[in-house]
Structure formats: structure tokens, C-alpha cells
C-alpha positions in Angstrom: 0.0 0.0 0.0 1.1 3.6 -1.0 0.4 6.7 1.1 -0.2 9.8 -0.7 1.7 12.7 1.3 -0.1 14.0 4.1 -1.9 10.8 4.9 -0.8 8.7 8.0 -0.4 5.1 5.6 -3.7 4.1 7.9 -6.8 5.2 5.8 -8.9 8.1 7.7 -9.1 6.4 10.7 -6.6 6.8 13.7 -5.6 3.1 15.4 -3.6 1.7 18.0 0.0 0.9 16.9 2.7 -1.4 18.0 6.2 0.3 17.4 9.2 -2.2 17.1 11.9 -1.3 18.4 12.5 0.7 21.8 16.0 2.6 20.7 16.6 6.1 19.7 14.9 5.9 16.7 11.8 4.0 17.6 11.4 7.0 20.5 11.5 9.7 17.6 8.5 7.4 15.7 6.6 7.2 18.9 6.6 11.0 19.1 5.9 11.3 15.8 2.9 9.0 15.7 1.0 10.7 19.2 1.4 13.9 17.0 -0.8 12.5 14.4 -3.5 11.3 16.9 -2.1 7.5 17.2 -2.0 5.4 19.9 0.7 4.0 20.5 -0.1 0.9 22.5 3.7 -0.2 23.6 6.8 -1.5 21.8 8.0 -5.2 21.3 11.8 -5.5 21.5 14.5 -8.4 20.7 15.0 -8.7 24.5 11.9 -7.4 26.0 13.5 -5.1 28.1 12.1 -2.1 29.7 13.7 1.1 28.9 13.8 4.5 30.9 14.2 6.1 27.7 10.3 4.9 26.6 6.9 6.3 27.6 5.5 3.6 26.4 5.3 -0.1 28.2 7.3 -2.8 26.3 5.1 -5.3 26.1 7.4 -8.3 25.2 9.8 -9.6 22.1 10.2 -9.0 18.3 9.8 -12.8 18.2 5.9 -12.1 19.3 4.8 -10.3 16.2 3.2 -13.0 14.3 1.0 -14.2 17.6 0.1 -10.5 18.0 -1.2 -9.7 14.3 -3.1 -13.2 15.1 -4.8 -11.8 18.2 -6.0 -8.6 16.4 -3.4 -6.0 17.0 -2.2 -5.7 13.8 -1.5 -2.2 13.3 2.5 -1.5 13.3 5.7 0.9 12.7 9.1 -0.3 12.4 11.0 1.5 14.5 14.5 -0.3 13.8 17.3 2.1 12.6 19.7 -0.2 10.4 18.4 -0.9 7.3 18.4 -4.7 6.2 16.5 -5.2 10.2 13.5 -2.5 9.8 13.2 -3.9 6.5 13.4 -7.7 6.8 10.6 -7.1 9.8 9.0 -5.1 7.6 8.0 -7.9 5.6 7.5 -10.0 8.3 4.3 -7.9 9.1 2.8 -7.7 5.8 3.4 -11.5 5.5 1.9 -12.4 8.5 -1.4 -9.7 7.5 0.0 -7.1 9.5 -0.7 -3.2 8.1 2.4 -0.9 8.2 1.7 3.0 9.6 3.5 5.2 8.0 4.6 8.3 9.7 4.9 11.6 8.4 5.6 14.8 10.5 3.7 17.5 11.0 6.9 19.6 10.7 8.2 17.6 7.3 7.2 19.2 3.9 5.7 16.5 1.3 4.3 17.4 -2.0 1.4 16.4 -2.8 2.5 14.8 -5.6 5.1 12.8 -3.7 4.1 9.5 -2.7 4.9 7.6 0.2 5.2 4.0 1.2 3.9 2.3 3.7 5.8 2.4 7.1 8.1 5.0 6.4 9.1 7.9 8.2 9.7 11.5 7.3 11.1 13.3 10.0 10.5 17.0 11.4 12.2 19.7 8.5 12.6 16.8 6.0 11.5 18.2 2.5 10.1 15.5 -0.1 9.3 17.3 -3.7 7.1 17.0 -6.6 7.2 13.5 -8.4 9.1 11.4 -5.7 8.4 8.2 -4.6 9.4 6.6 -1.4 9.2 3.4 -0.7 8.5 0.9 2.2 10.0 1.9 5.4 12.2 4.2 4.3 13.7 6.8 6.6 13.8 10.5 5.7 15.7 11.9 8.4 15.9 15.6 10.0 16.1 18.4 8.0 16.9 15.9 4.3 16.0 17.2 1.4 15.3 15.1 -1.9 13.7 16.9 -5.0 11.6 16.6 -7.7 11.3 13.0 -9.7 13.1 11.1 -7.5 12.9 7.2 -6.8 13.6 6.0 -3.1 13.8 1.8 -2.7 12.8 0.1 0.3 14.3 0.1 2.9 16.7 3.4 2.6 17.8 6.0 5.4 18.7 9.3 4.3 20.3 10.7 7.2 20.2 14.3 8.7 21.2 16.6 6.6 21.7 15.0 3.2 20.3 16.7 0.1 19.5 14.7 -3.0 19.0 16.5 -5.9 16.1 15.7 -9.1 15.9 12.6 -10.7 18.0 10.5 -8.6 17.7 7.0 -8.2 18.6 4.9 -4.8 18.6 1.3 -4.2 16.8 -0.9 -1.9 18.8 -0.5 1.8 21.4 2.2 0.8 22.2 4.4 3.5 23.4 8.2 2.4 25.6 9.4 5.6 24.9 12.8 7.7 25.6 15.8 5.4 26.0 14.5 2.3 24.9 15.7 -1.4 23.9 13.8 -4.6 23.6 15.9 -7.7 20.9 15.5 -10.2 20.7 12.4 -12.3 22.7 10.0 -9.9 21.9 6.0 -9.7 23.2 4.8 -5.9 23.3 0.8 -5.9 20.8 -1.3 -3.4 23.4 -1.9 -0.2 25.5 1.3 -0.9 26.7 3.4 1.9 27.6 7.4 1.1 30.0 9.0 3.8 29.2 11.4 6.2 30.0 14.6 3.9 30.6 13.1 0.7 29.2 14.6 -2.4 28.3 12.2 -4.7 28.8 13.1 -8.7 28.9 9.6 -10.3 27.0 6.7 -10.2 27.5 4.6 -6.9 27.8 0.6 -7.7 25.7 -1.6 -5.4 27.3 -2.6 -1.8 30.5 -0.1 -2.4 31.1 2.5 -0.1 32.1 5.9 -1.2 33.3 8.6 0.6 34.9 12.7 0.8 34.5 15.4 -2.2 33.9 14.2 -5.0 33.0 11.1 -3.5 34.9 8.0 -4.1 35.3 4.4 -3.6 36.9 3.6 0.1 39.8 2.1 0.6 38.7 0.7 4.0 38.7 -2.9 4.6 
């Protein structure tokens, strides 16, 4: 299922949600989610643990999704920050007949044109223009910019910062590091991983990494 911008990936009406996840970035979901009106009923987490951090009871382990979509509560948001994880469980939920929210801040800027996928998240100050499409959970982190005509994959986190000029394409779980810039016309490979600061003005092959200005492949073992 595909959000148009503005909606909340839920239909019109406003639902209890589990969130996944009880880190940093399932915290900023949470927030996120009670500004649009949700519920958030509690978190499931890989060791059930309570956190401090969390104003929301855990309610048990990652491993319990499947029995919780089978006892109703099928309403959930990813709230996993790497990339292969939110997505893999991603799946998980739609295979098991879950429904993925997608959140969207009230302080983000998405055309109306733009279309988002379900359970991604588009932080406060993120800007998503005309003709882009996100796919599922995908993170648009604080204060990112991409532009017009763009294509996001699944599973990709655009981190704070980053600006991604028109017409750029980037492949399923690439991550594009705090601060850096991709200039119009750019393909980024599925698994790719853009430096902090790098500004990207060639193609990127799938699973490299590429770092500093221009950007280039890293020597790093």
C-alpha cells in the first residue's frame, strides 16, 4: 500500500499501533505517531526489556509479532534504525497480515505529488518534492532534502542533513551518511553506503562504499 503525502499510511481512521523497536529511533517514531493522533499501544523488542528512555510499556519480544497480528493487534511501525532489520521485519508484518503505519511529520514538507510508502518515516524539516516516490520503510531523516522526480527503494535511510537533488535514483537498503549531497541524475546501488559529507557526482555501484568530495570508492577494509 502507498500513502499519498499527508496521509498517515492508515486510511482516515486513527488506530492503536505497536512500534518495534524501543531505541533512539523507535522514540522519535513514537513521538511522531501521538502527534498525528495514534495510539501507540507499547513496543515489542529483541530482549523485551524495559527502557527508561520509553513512555510507552514494552510489552514483550520481536519474536511475538506473528502471535500479536493473530490476536488482532495488527496495526505496526518499524521503529528499527539499520536498514536490512527495519526492512526484513517489515516484511514479516505484511506477511503475517499485519498493516504498516506510515509516519509523516507534521513539521516535514511533502508534495502532494510525492508518494509515500507504507511504514516509512519523514522526520520534522525533511522536505520531499514533486514526483518522488518513497518506498517501504524508508527513513527521511531531519532536516533531508530530496527533490523533484526522485525514486527511493525500500528500505533506505537518508540521514540528517543529506540533500539529494532531481531525478536520482537509490537502491533498496542504501544508507546516504549525515551531510552528504547527490547531484541531479545520480543511480546509488541497493546496499551502498555514502559517507558522512561526501558529495556524490557519479553513479554509486551496489554494496560499495564511497566517501569525501567528490565522492569515491573507500579504501577501507
Amino acid at each position: 500500500m502507498r500513502a499519498r503525502a499527508g496521509r498517515d499510511g492508515l486510511g482516515t481512521s486513527l488506530v492503536g499501533i505497536i512500534v518495534i523497536g524501543a531505541g533512539g529511533h523507535a522514540r522519535v517514531a513514537i513521538e511522531i505517531l501521538k502527534a498525528s493522533g495514534h495510539h501507540v499501544i507499547g513496543c515489542l523488542c529483541r530482549d523485551a526489556s524495559p527502557s527508561a528512555a520509553l513512555d510507552v510499556p514494552v510489552l514483550g519480544s520481536d519474536s511475538e509479532l506473528e502471535q500479536r497480528i493473530s490476536a488482532g493487534q495488527c496495526h505496526m511501525f518499524v521503529g528499527i534504525g539499520d536498514n536490512a532489520t527495519r526492512l526484513s521485519l517489515a516484511r514479516r508484518v505484511r506477511a503475517s497480515g499485519g498493516v504498516l503505519a506510515t509516519a509523516v511529520s507534521g513539521h516535514a514538507v511533502v508534495s502532494e505529488s510525492a508518494v509515500v510508502g507504507e511504514g516509512t518515516l519523514v522526520m520534522p524539516g525533511a522536505v520531499v518534492n514533486a514526483g518522488t516516490v518513497l518506498g517501504a520503510a524508508v527513513i527521511v531523516n531531519t532536516n533531508a532534502s530530496i527533490d523533484h522526480d526522485c525514486i527511493v527503494r525500500d528500505g533506505v535511510h537518508v540521514a540528517p542533513g543529506v540533500a539529494v537533488a532531481g531525478g536520482v535514483t537509490i537502491g533498496e537498503c542504501a544508507l546516504l551518511g549525515i551531510g552528504s549531497c547527490v547531484v541531479p541524475g545520480i543511480v546509488i546501488g541497493a546496499h551502498a553506503v555514502v559517507g558522512a559529507g561526501a558529495a556524490v557526482v557519479m553513479d554509486v555501484a551496489a554494496g560499495s562504499t564511497v566517501v569525501g568530495v567528490p565522492a569515491r570508492p573507500s579504501r577501507q577494509r
